[in-house]
C-alpha atoms as one frame of an Amber mdcrd trajectory, in Angstrom:
protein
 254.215 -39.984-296.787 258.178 -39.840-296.854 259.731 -42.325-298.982 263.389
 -42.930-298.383 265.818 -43.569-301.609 268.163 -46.229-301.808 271.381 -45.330
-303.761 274.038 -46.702-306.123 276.818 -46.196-303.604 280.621 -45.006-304.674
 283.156 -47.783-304.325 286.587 -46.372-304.346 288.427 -44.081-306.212 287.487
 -43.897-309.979 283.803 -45.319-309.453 281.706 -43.498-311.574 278.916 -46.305
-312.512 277.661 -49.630-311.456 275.410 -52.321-312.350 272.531 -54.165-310.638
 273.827 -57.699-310.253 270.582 -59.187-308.636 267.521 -57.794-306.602 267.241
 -59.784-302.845 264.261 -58.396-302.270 260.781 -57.530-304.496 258.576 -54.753
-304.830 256.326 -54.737-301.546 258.217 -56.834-299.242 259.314 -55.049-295.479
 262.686 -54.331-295.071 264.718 -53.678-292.241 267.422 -50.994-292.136 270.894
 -52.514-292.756 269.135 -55.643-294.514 270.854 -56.600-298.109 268.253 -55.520
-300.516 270.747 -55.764-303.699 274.166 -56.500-305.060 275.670 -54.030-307.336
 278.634 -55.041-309.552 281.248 -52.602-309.796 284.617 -52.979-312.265 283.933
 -57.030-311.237 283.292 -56.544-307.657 280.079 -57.165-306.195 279.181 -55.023
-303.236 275.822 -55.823-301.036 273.971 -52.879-300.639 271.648 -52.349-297.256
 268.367 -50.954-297.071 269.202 -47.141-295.498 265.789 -47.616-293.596 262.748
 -49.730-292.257 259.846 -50.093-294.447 258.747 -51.202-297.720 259.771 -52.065
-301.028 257.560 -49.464-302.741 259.219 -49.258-305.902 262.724 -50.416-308.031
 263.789 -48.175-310.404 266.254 -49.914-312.494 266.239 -53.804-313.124 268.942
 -56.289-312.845 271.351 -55.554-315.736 270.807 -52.328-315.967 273.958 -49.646
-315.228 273.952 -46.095-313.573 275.872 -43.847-312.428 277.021 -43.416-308.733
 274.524 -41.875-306.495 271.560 -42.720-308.598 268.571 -43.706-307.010 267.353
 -47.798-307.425 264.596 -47.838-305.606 262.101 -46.389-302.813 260.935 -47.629
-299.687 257.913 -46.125-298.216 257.687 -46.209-294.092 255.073 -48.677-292.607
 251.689 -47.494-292.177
């Protein structure tokens, strides 16, 4: 089964990092593509991040606090069965 990343996004010109700001959603709950799943702080700008597809929650990779750089994957979410 396919599991589909989600990714610390770039915001603007310079963006190299950012930081989860706070989860919306936890480990095993369904998402909807284009749902808010987390907020991501960048230079003091918090950016909602949607879910890039249907599914579920499978797994978060780095907790809130926690900084990477751009295009880093967060989290996976596994199709429905």
């Amino acid at each position: 089964m396919s599991t589909t990343p989600i990714l610390i996004p770039k915001e603007g010109m310079g963006t190299t990092e950012g930081t989860i700001a706070r989860w919306l959603k936890a480990e095993g709950d369904r998402v909807t593509a284009g749902e808010t799943v987390v907020e991501i702080e960048f230079a003091k700008a918090v950016t909602e991040v949607p879910s890039p597809a249907t599914g579920v929650l499978r797994k978060i990779l780095l907790a809130e606090g926690q900084t990477a750089d751009v295009h880093t994957q967060i989290a996976l979410i596994e199709p429905d069965s």
